[in-house]
C-alpha positions in Angstrom: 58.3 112.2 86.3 60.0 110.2 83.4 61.8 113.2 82.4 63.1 112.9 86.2 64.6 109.6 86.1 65.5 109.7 82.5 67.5 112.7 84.4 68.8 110.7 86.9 70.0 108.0 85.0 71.8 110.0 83.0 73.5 111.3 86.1 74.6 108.2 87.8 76.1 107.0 84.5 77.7 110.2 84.0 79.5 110.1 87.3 80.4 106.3 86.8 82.2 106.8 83.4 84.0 110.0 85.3 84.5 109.5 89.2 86.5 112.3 89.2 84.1 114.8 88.3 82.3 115.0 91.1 83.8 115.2 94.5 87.4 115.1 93.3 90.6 113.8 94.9 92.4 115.9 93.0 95.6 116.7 94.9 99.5 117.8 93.6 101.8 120.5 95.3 101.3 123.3 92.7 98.2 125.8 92.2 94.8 124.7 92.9 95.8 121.3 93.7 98.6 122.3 95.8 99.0 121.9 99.6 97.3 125.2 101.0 94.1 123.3 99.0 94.5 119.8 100.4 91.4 120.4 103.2 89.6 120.4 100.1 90.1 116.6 99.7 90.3 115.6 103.1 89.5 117.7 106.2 92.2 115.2 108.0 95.0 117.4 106.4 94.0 120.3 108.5 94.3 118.6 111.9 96.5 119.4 114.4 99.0 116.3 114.5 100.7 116.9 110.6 103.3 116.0 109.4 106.2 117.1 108.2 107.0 119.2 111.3 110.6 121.1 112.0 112.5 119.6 113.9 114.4 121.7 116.8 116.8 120.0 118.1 116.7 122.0 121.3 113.8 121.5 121.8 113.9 117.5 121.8 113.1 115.6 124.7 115.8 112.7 125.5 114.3 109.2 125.1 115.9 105.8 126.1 114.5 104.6 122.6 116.4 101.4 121.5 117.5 101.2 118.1 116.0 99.4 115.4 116.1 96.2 114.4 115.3 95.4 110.6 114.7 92.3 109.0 115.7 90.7 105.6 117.4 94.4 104.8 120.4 91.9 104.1 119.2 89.3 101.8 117.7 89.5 98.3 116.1 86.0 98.4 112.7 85.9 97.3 112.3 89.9 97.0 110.5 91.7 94.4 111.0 95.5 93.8 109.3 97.5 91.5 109.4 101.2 90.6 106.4 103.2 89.7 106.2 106.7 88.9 102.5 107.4 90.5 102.7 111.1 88.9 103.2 112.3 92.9 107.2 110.6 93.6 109.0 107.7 92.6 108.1 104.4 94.6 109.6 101.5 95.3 107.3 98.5 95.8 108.5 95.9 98.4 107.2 92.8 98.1 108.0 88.9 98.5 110.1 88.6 101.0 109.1 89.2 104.8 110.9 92.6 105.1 109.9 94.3 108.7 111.1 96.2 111.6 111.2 96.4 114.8 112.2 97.6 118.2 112.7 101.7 118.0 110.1 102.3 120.7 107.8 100.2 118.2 104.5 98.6 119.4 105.4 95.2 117.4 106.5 94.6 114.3 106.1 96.6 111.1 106.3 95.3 107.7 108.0 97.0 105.0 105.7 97.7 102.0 107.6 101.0 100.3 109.9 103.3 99.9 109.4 106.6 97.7 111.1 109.7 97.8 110.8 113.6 98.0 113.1 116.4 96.3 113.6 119.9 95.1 113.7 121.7 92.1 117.5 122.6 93.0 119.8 121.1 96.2 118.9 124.1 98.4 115.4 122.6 99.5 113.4 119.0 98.3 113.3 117.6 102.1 110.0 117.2 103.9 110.9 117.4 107.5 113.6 120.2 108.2 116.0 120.4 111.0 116.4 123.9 112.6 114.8 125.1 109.3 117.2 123.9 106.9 115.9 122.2 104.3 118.0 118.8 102.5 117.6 118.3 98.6 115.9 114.8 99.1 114.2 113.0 102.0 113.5 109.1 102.0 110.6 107.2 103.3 110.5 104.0 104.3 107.0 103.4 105.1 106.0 100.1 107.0 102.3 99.2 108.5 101.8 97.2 111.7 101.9 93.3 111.0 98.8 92.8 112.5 96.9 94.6 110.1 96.2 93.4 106.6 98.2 96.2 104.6 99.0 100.1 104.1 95.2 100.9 103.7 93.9 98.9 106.5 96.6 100.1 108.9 95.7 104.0 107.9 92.7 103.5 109.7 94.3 103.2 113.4 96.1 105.2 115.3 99.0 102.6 115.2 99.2 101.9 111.7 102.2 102.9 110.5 105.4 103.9 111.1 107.5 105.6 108.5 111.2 105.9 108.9 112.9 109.1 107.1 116.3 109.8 106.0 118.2 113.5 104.9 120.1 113.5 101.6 123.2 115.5 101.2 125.3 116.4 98.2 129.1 114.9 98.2 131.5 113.6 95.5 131.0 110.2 95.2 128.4 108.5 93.8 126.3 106.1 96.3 126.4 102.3 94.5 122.6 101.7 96.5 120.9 104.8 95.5 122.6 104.1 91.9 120.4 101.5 91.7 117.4 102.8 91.6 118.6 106.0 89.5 119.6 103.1 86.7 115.9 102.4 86.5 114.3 106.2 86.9 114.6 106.6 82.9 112.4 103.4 82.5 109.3 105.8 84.5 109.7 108.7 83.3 106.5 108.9 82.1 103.1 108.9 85.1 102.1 105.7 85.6 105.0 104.0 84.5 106.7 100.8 86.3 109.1 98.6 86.0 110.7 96.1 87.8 114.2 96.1 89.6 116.7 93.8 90.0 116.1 93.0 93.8 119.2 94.2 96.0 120.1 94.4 99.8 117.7 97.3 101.1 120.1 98.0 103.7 122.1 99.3 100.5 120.1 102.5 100.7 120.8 103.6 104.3 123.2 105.2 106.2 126.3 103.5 107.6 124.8 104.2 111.4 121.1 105.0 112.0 121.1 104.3 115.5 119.8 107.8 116.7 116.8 108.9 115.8 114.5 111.8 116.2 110.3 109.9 117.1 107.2 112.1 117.0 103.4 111.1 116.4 102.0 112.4 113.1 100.6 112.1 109.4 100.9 111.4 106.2 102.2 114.0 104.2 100.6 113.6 101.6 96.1 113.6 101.3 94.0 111.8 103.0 96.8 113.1 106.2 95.7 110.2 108.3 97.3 110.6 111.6 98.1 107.2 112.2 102.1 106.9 111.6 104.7 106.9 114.4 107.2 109.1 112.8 111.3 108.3 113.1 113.8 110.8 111.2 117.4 109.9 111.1 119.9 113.1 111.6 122.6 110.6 110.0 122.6 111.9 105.9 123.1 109.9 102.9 125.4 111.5 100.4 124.9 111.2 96.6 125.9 113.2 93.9 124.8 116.2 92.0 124.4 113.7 88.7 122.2 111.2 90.4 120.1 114.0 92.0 119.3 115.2 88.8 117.9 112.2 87.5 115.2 112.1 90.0 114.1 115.9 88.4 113.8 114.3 85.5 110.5 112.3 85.9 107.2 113.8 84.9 104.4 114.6 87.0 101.2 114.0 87.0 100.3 118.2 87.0 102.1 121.2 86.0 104.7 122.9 87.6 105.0 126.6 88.5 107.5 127.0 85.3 104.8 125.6 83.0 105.8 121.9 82.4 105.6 118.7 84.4 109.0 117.6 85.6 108.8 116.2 88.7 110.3 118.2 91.8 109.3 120.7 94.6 106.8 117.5 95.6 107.3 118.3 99.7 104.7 119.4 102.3 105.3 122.4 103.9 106.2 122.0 108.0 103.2 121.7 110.1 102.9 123.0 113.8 103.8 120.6 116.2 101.7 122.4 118.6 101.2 120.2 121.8 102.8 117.0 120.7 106.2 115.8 121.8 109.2 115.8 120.2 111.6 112.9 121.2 115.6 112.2 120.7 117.1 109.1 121.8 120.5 111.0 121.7 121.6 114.1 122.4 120.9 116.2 119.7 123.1 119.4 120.8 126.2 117.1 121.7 127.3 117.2 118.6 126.7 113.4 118.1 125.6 114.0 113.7 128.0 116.4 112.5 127.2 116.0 108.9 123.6 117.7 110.0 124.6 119.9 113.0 127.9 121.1 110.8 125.6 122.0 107.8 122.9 123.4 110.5 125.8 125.9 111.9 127.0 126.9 107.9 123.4 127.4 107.5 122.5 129.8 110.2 126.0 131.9 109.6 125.1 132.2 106.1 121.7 133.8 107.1 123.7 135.9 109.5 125.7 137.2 106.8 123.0 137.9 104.1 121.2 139.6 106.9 124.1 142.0 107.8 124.6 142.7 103.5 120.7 143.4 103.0 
């Protein structure tokens, strides 16, 4: 009997000096860890309302959804921003000022607590959500939780919790001065677990110059525990950056290994989930032609697989 809870002792203070041992949350996009694995940490991830889904445009449903209204996007008075590089993405803390949005079909208002990012080992995929099956090199989230909950981990536990706004990246010529912002400070967390702070700029610097029309769908997290709790709205209006800055993001370490054997940071995207039953809404109309920068690349897209099918 003393051998027993000499045994157990030992036990309990084994799994308090390592948490992780036992029952781990464990979770990456490569290998063992990767996505196929993620039930593994929690069973949420393999429900039926995922995200990132592909979005058809075809098959959207129009929607009178008004636009959104965001507030203190256009001020930098009393905002703090800090990057981390949490070994997953690089975030952007949001804090200080009273940040939020609204309207977009929204049940109330949202505040703003991050914005983190998800790209591709090269420019040819690195998006999360894709749009008639193209992928973009980078997608941004702009994740916001329901003011009348106390913050992001409160708000994951209901149904309304969050909403999470989600923009394309393309590549172009010019460099974008907002995005430039936060590339200036990527070298300063290169390293997992690093963070520094960032000179607080307008927010509104980072997004497109119209983001009226959106795509809105009910679905997850993409990354584990998967709560389905976030009112999804993906923008078909793309930011352009350059080549240069897109390659500093690659640059950042992760906190696992890579299928080429080291730990830069890219290929950290979910692959699409079925939308099965759930609706798909537009509060434009998607096959108008309203986005060329994303129906124009969509049309390149699908004649390029025309062709490579016809050559192989």
């Amino acid at each position: 009997m003393d051998f027993l809870k000499v045994l157990a002792v030992s036990v309990v203070a084994l799994v308090q000096m390592f948490p992780s041992a036992i029952g781990s949350s464990s979770w990456g996009y490569f290998g063992d860890d990767g996505p196929s694995h993620w039930t593994d940490v929690s069973a949420t991830c393999g429900m039926s309302s995922q995200s990132p889904i592909n979005i058809v445009p075809t098959d959207a449903t129009l929607s009178t959804l008004a636009p959104f209204s965001l507030d203190k996007f256009d001020t930098t008075t009393a905002l703090t921003l800090d990057l981390v590089n949490n070994g997953h993405t690089a975030q952007l803390n949001i804090a200080g000022a009273s940040v939020k949005v609204s309207g977009g079909g929204l049940t109330g208002d949202y505040n703003t607590a991050q914005l983190h990012f998800h790209w591709g080992k090269t420019d040819a995929v690195g998006s999360e959500h894709t749009v008639g099956g193209k992928r973009f090199p980078m997608e941004m989230h702009i994740v916001n939780y329901k003011s009348t909950y106390s913050g992001i981990s409160d708000a994951a536990g209901h149904t309304d919790g969050l909403a999470v706004l989600g923009f394309f990246f393309e590549i172009g010529d010019t460099s974008h001065p907002g995005i430039q912002k936060i590339v200036d400070a990527l070298p300063s967390v290169t390293a997992k677990d690093a963070t520094t702070s960032v000179t607080a700029f307008m927010l509104n610097e980072l997004l497109p110059s119209s983001f009226d029309e959106f795509y809105r769908y009910s679905g997850s997290l993409t990354t584990p525990d998967c709560n389905e709790v976030v009112t999804w709205s993906v923008f078909p209006q793309t930011i352009k950056i350059t080549a240069a800055q897109m390659a500093v993001f690659r640059t950042l370490q992760a906190g696992e290994q890579n299928d080429d054997g080291n730990n830069n940071m890219y290929n950290n995207y979910r692959p699409v989930q079925p939308l099965g039953s759930r609706k798909l809404y537009a509060n434009f109309n998607p096959n108008a032609g309203a986005r060329p920068s994303v129906h124009l690349s969509l049309a390149l897209f699908a004649l390029l697989s025309c062709l490579l099918s016809r050559m192989f």
